[in-house]
N, C-alpha and C positions, 0 to 999 in steps of 0.2 A: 573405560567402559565402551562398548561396540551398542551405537546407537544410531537406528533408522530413520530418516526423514522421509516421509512418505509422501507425498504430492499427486495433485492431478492439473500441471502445467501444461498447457498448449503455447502460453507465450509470454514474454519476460513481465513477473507479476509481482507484489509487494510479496509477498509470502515465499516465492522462489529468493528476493534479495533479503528477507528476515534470516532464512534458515543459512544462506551464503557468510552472512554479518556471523551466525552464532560459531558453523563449522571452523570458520578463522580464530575465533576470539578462542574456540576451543582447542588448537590446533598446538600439539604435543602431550594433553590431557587425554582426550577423550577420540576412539574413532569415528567418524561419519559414513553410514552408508547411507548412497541416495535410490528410491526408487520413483519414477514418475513416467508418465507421457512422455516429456522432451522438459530439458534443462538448456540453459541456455548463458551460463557461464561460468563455462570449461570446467565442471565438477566431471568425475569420472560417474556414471550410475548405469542402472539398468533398466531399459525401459521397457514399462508395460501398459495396457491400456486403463489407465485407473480411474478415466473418465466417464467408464463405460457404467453403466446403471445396474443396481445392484443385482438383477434377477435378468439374465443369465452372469453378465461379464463379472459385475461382481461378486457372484460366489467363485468365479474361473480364478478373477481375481486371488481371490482369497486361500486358496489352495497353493497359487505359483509365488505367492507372498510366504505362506507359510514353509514351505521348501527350503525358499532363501533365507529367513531367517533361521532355520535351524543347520542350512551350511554355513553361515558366517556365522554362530553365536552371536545375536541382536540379544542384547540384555533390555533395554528399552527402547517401544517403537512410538515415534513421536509423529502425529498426521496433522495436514496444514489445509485440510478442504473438507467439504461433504463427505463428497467418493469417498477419500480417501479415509475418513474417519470410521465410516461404514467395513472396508475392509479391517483398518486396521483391529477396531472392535473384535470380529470373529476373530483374524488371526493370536491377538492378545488371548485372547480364550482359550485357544487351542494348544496354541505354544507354552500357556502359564508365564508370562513374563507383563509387566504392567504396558499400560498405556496413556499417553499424555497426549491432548489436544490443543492446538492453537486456533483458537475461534477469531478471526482475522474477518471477518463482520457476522451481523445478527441471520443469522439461520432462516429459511421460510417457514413459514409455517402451517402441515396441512398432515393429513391421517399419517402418510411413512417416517417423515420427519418427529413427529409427535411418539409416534411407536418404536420407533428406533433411533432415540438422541445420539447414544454411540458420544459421548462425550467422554469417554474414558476415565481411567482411574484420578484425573487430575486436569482439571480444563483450567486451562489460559483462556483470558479475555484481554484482549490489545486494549481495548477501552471499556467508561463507564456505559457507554453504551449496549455495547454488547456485552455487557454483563447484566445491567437491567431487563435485558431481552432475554437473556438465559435463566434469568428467575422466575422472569412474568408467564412463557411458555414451556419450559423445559426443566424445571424445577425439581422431577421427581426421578429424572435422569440425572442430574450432578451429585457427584462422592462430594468432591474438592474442590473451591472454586478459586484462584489468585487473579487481581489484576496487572500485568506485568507488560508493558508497552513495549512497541517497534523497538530494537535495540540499533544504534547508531554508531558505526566506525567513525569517531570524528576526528581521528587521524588522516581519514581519505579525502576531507574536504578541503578546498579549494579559497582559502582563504582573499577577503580585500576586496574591495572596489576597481573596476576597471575604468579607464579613460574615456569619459563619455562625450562624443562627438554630438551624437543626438539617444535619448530616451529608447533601451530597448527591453519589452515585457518578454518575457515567454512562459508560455503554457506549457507544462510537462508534463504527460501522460501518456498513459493508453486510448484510442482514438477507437476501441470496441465495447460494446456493452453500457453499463450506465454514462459511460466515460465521453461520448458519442454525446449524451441529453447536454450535459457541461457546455460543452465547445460550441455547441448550433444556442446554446443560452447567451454564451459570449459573443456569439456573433449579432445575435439581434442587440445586445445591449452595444454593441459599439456602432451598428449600423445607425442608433440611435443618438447617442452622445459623442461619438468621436470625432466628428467637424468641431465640436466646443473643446476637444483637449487639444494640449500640447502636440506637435508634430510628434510621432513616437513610431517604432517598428516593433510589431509583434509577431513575434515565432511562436512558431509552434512545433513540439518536439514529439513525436510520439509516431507508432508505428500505425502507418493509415492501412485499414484491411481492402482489400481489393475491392470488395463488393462497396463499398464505398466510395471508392474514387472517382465517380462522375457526380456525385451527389458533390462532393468537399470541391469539386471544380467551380461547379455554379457556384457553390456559397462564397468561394474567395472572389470570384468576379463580382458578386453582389458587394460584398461588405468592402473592397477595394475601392469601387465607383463609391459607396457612400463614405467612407471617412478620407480619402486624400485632401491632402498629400502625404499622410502617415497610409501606412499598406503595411500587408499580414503576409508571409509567407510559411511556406511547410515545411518543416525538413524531420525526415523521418527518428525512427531510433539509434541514439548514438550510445555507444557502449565506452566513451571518455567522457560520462557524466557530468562528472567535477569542471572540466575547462568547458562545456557548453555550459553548466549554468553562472561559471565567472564573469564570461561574459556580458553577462545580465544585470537589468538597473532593478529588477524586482520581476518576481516568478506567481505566476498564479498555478497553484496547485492541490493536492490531497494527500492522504497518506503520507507513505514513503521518498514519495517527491517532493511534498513538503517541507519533509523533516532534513532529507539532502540539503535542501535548498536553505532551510534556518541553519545547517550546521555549515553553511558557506558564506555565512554571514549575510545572507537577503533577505531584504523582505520581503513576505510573503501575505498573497489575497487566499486563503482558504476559500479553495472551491471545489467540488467531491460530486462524487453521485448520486446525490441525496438533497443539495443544495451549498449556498453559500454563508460562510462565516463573517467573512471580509477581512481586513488586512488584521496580522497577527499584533497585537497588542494587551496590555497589561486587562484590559478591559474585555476582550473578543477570547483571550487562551484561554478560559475553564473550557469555553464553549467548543474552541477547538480541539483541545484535549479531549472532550467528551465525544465528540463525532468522528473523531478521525482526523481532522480537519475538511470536515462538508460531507465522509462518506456517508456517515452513520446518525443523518437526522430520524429522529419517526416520524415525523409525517411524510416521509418520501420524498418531498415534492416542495422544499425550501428555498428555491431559484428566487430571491427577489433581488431584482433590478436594481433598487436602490442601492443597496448593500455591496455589489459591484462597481458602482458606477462612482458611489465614494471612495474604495477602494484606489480604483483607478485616478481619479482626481488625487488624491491624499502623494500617490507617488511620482505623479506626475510634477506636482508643485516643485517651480523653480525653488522654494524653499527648502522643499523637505531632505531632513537628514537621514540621509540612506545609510550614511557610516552608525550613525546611534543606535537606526532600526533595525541595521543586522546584526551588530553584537549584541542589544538584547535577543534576540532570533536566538545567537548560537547561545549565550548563558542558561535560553530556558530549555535549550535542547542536551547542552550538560548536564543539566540539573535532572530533567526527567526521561532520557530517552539513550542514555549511555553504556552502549553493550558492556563496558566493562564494569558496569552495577548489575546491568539486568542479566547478563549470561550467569552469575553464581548463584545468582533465584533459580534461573530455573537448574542450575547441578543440585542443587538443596533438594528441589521435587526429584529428580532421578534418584538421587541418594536415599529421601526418605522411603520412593517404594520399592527399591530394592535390596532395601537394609535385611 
């Protein structure tokens, strides 16, 4: 089957590494063509501006999409954004071929969105979250609704504990957008509590955006002065994922960085753009599983101190078993998050609508 991933990627994002995970797991079955903005690991595609808003670009859009799709024969076109839901919508229409969407968080909500759901012949929802967002808002736009989670290579992880000299956390993320509230949350909370922890060194992994970097200066000199002898340092995006987070005595994260990280056997503090979950546990996973892990609370705005600050203590302890905590990590990442369950879900959806 010759099937489209449609994106509007500016920079390396969970939705760009979902659709990555599914093209592999698919790879001798099915073809992949990609189209977006910029990709950004090594897929062949063709870019175009998909970012661009629906009235003008996105009708331009919508024309230079449908062209493509009718020189490659796209049997089903699948979209991982707004934009891109928006185009692929018309183009589906136009072409006669279905359309599938990956709702990879809860939509805004306001007159264009509400008028034009553009959720296609069969919407995915990564969580219970955004699924209950897409019934309470958008309800009279869904054909189809599955919930079908991040799918997870867990062959690529990086299994086992590393030799711990001293205590090292790291934050893995994007350093733009909600992603940015996160990080300056962590940093009050540790300018706060971290003379009472353990010595420990926190990294931080993510791609800092320019327009940022004199602000993320001060803040490392602030939060430096307050918790030594433990210090933070930065180091931007690494494309050897797996051996940066082996490194690690436990990862504070969301999404797809989460899930890396429980399939590398660590433990992880769910913490998202939306708020914090706290460390992954038999007790904290519904809740994780339902947000994302922190991205997708409703109230927006679930940053509570507490809930980090135990996290942090909880892994810090000279007691605690990190070996236990990350094999359960990866069992429940087998269990619910395994491209090779979740990729035949979604061929079952292609197959059905274009039986």
């Amino acid at each position: 089957m010759n099937v489209l991933f449609l994106l509007s990627c500016l920079e390396p994002a969970g939705s760009e590494t979902y659709c990555v995970t599914l093209a592999k797991e698919w790879e001798g079955h099915h073809k992949v063509f990609w189209i977006s903005d910029q990709l950004h690991f090594g897929q062949t595609y063709t870019s175009m501006p998909i970012t661009e808003k629906a009235v003008p670009g996105g009708v331009r859009n919508t024309f230079r999409v449908l062209r493509y799709v009718k020189e490659n024969n796209i049997q089903v076109i699948h979209s991982h954004s707004r934009r891109a839901h928006w185009v692929a919508a018309q183009v589906a229409r136009l072409a006669g071929i279905p359309h599938v969407t990956t709702i990879h968080q809860p939509p805004p909500v306001h007159l264009f969105s509400r008028a034009f759901p553009c959720l296609g012949d069969h919407t995915i929802a990564i969580d219970e979250a955004v699924a209950d967002h897409l019934k309470k808002y958008f309800s009279w736009g869904l054909r189809r609704m599955s919930i079908l989670r991040n799918g997870i290579d867990l062959a690529a992880a990086k299994l086992g504990q590393p030799p711990v000299a001293e205590p090292r956390i790291l934050y893995l993320g994007r350093l733009t957008g909600g992603r940015w509230r996160g990080i300056v949350f962590i940093f009050d909370v540790l300018k706060r509590v971290g003379k009472s922890l353990p010595t420990f060194c926190f990294q931080i992994g993510g791609r800092l955006p320019p327009e940022r970097a004199h602000e993320m200066e001060t803040l490392l000199k602030e939060v430096n002065q307050a918790i030594a002898p433990s210090f933070v340092e930065l180091h931007d995006f690494t494309r050897d994922l797996p051996a940066f987070i082996s490194g690690s005595t436990a990862v504070i994260a969301a999404g797809r960085s989460a899930l890396e990280s429980l399939a590398s056997e660590k433990p992880v503090i769910a913490l998202g753009e939306t708020g914090v979950v706290g460390l992954c546990t038999e007790e904290t996973w519904p809740e994780a599983l339902r947000t994302n892990f922190g991205d997708h609370f409703e109230t927006k705005y679930a940053f509570y101190p507490a809930k980090l600050e135990l996290g942090l203590r909880q892994v810090l302890d000279p007691t605690f078993n990190a070996v236990d905590a990350g094999r359960w990590g990866r069992a429940q990442v087998e269990r619910d998050f395994n491209v090779r369950t979740i990729a035949p879900e979604i061929e079952k959806i292609y197959q059905s609508l274009t039986a």
